[in-house]
DRENDOMAR-712067 format. One record per atom (N, C-alpha, C): atom name; x, y, z. Coordinates in Angstrom, 1 decimal. Atoms other than C-alpha are relative to their C-alpha. Layout:
BEGIN
CA | X | Y | Z;
...
END
This chain:
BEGIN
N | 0.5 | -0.9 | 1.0;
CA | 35.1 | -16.1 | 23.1;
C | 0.8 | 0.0 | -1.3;
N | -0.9 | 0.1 | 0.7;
CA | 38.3 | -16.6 | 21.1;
C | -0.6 | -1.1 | -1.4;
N | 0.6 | 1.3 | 0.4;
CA | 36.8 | -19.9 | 20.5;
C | -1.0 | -0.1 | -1.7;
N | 1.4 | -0.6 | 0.6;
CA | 33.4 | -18.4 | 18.6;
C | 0.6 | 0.6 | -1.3;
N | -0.6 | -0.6 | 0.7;
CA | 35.2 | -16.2 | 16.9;
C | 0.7 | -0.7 | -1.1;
N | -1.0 | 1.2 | 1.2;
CA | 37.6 | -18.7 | 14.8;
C | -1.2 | -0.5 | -0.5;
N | 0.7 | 1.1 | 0.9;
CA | 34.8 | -21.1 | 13.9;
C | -0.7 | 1.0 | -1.1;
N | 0.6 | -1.1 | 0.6;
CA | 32.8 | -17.7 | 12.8;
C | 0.8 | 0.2 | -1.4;
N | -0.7 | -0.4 | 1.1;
CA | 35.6 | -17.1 | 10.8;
C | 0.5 | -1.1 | -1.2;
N | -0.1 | 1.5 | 0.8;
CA | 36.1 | -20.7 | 9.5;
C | -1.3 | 0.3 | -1.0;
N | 1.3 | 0.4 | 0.8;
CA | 32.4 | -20.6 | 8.3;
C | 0.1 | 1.3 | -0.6;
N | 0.0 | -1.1 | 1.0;
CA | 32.8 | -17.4 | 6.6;
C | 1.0 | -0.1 | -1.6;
N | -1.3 | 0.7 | 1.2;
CA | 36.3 | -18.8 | 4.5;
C | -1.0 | -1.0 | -1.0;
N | 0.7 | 1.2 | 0.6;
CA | 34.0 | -22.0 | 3.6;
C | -1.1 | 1.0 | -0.6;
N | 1.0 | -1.2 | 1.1;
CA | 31.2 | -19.4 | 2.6;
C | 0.5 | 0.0 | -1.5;
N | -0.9 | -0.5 | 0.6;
CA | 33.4 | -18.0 | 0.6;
C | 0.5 | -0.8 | -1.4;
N | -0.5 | 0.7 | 0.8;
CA | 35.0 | -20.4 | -1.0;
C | -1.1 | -0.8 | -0.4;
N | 1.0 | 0.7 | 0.8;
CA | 31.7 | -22.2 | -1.9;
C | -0.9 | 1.0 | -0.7;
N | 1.2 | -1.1 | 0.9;
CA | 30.4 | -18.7 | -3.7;
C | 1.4 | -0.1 | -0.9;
N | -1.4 | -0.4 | 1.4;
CA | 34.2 | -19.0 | -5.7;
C | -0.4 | -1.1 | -0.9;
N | 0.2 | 0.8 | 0.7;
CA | 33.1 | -22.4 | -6.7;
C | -1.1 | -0.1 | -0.8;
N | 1.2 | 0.1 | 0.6;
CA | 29.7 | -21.6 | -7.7;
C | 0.8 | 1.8 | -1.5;
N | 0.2 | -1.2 | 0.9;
CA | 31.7 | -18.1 | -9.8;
C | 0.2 | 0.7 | -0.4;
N | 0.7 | -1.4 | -0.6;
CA | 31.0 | -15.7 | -7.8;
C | 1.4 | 0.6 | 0.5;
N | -1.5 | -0.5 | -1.1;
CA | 34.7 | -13.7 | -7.0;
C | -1.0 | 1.1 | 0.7;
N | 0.3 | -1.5 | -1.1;
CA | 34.7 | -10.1 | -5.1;
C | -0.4 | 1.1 | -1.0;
N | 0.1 | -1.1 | 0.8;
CA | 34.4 | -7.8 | -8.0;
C | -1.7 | -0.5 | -0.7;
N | 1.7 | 0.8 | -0.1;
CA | 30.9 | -10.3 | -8.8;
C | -1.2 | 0.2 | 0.6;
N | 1.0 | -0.5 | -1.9;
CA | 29.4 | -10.1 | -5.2;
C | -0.2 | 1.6 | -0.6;
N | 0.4 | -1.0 | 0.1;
CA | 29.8 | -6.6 | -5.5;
C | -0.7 | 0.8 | -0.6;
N | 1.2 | -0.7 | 0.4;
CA | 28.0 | -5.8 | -8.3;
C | -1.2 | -0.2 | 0.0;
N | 1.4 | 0.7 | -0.9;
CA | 25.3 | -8.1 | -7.2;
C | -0.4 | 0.6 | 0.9;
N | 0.6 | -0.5 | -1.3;
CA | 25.0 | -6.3 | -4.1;
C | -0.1 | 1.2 | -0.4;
N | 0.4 | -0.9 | 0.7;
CA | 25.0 | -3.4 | -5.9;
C | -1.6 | 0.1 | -0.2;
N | 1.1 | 0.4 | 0.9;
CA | 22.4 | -4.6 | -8.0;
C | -0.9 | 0.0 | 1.0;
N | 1.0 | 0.2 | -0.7;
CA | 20.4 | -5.6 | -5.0;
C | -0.7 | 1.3 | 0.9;
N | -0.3 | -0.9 | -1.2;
CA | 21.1 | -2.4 | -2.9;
C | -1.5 | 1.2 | -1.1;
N | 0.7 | -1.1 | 0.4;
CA | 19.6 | -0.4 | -6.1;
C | -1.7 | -0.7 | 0.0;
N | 1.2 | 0.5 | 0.1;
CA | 16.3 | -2.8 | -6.6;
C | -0.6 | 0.5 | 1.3;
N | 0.4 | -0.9 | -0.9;
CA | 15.8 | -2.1 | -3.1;
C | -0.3 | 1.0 | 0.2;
N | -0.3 | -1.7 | 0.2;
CA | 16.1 | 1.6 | -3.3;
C | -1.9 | 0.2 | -0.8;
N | 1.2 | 0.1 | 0.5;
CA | 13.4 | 1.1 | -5.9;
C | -1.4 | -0.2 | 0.4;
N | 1.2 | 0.1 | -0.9;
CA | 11.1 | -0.7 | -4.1;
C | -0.7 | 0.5 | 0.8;
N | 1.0 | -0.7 | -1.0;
CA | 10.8 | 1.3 | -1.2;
C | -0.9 | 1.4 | -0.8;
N | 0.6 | -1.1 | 0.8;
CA | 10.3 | 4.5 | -3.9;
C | -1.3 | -0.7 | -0.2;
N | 1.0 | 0.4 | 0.5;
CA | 7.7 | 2.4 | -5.4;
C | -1.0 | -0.1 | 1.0;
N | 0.3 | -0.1 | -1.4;
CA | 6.5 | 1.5 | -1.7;
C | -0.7 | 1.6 | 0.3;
N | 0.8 | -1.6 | -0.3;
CA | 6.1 | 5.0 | -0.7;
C | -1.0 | 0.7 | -0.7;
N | 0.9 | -0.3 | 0.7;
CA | 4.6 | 6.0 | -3.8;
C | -1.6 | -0.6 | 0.3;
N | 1.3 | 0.7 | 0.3;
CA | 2.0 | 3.3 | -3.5;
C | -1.0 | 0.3 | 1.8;
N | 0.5 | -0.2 | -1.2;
CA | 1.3 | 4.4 | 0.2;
C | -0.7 | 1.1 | -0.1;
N | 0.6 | -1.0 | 0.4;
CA | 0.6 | 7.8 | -0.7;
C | -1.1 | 0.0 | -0.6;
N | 0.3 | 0.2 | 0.7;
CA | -1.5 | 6.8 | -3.3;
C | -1.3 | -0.9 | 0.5;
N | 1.4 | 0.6 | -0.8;
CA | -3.7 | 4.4 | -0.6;
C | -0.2 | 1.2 | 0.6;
N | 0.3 | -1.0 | -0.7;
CA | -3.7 | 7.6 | 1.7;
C | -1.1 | 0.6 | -0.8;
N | 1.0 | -0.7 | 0.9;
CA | -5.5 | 10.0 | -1.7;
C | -0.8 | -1.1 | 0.0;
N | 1.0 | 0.6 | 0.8;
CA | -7.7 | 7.1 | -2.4;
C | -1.0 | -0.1 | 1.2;
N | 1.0 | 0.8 | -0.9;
CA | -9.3 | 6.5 | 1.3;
C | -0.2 | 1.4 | 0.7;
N | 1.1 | -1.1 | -0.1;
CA | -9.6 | 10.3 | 1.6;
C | -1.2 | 0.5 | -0.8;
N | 0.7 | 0.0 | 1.0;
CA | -11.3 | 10.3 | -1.5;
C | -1.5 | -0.7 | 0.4;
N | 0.3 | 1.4 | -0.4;
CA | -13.3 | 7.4 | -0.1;
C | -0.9 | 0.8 | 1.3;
N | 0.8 | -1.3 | -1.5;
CA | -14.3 | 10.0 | 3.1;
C | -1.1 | 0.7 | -0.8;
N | 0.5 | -0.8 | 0.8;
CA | -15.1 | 12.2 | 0.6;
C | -1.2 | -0.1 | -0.2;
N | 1.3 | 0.7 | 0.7;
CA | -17.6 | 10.4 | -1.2;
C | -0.8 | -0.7 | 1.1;
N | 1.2 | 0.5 | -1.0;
CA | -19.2 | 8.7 | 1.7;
C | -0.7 | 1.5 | 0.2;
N | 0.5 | -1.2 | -0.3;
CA | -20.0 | 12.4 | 2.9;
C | -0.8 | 0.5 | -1.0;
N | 0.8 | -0.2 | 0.7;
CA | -21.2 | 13.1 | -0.2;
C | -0.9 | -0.7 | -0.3;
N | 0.8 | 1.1 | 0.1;
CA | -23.3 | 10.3 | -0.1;
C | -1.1 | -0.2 | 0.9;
N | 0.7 | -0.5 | -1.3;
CA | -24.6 | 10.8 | 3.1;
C | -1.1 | 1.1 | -0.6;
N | 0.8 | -1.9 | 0.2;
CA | -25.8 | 14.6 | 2.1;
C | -0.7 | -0.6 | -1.2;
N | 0.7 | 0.7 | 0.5;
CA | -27.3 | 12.9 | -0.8;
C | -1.3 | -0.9 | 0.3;
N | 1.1 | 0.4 | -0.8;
CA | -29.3 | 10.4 | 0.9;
C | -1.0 | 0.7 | 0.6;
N | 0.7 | -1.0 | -1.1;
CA | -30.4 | 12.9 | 3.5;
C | -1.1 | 1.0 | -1.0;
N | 1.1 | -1.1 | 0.5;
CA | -31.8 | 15.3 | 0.5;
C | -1.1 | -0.9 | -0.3;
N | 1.4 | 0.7 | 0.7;
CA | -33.8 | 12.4 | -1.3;
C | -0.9 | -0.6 | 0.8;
N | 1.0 | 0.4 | -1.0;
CA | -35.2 | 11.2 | 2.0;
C | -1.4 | 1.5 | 0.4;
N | 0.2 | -1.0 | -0.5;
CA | -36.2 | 15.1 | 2.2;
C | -0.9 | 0.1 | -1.0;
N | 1.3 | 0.0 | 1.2;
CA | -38.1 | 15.4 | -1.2;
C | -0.6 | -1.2 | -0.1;
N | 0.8 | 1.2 | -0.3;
CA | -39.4 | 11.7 | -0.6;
C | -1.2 | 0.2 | 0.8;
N | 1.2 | -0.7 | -1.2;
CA | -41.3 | 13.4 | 2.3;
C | -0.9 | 1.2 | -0.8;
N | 0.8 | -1.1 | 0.4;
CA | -41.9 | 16.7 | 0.7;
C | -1.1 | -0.5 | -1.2;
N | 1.0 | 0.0 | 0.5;
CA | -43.4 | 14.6 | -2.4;
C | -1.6 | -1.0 | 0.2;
N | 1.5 | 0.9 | -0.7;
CA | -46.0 | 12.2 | 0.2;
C | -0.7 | 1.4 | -0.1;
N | 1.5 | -0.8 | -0.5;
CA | -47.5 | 15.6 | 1.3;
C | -0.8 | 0.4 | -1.3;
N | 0.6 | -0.4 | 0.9;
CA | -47.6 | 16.7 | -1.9;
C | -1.1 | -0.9 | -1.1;
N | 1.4 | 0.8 | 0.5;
CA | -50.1 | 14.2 | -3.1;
C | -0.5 | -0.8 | 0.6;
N | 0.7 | -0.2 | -0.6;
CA | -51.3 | 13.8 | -0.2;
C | -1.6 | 1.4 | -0.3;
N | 0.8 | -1.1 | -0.1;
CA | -52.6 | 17.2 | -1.0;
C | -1.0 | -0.1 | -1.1;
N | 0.5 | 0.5 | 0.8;
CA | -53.3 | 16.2 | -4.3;
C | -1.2 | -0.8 | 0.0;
N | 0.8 | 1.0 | -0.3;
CA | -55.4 | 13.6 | -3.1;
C | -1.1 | 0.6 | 0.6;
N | 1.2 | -0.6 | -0.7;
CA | -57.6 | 15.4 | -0.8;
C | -0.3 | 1.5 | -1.1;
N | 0.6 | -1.2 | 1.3;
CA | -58.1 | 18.4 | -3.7;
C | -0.6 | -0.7 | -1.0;
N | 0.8 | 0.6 | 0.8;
CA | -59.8 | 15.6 | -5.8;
C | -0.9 | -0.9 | 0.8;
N | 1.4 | 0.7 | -0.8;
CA | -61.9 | 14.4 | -3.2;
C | -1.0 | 1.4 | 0.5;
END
C-alpha cells in the first residue's frame, strides 16, 4: 500500500511541475479554482432558475389544455344546439 501511495505522490509532483512549466504557480491555481468554484455557483443558480421556470411553463401548459378542453366541449355544445336550430328552421319553411 506504501507502494501506491509514493507513485500517487510521484504523479502528483510531475503534475505539478508540468502546470509550473506551463505558468501556472499556487497563488494562479487558486484563483482559477476560485474562478471555476464561482462559475459553477452560477450555473447551478442559473440551473435552478431555469428549472423553476420549466415547472411554471408546463403548469401553464395544464392550464391551457383544460381550458382548451372546456372550450372544445362548449363549441361541440352550440354545434348541436345550432343543427336543431335549423333543423327547426327548416321544417317552419316547409
Amino acid at each position: 500500500m506504501a507502494k501506491s501511495e509514493t507513485n500517487s505522490d510521484e504523479e502528483s509532483i510531475e503534475s505539478l511541475d508540468r502546470l509550473k512549466i506551463c505558468g501556472l504557480n499556487k497563488t494562479k491555481l487558486k484563483e482559477f479554482l476560485f474562478t471555476l468554484m464561482d462559475e459553477c455557483d452560477a450555473l447551478h443558480s442559473e440551473n435552478c432558475e431555469l428549472k423553476d421556470a420549466c415547472a411554471e411553463l408546463k403548469r401553464n401548459i395544464r392550464e391551457l389544455e383544460h381550458e382548451n378542453k372546456i372550450l372544445k366541449d362548449e363549441k361541440i355544445e352550440l354545434d348541436m344546439k345550432s343543427l336543431v336550430l335549423h333543423e327547426v328552421l327548416f321544417c317552419m319553411k316547409t
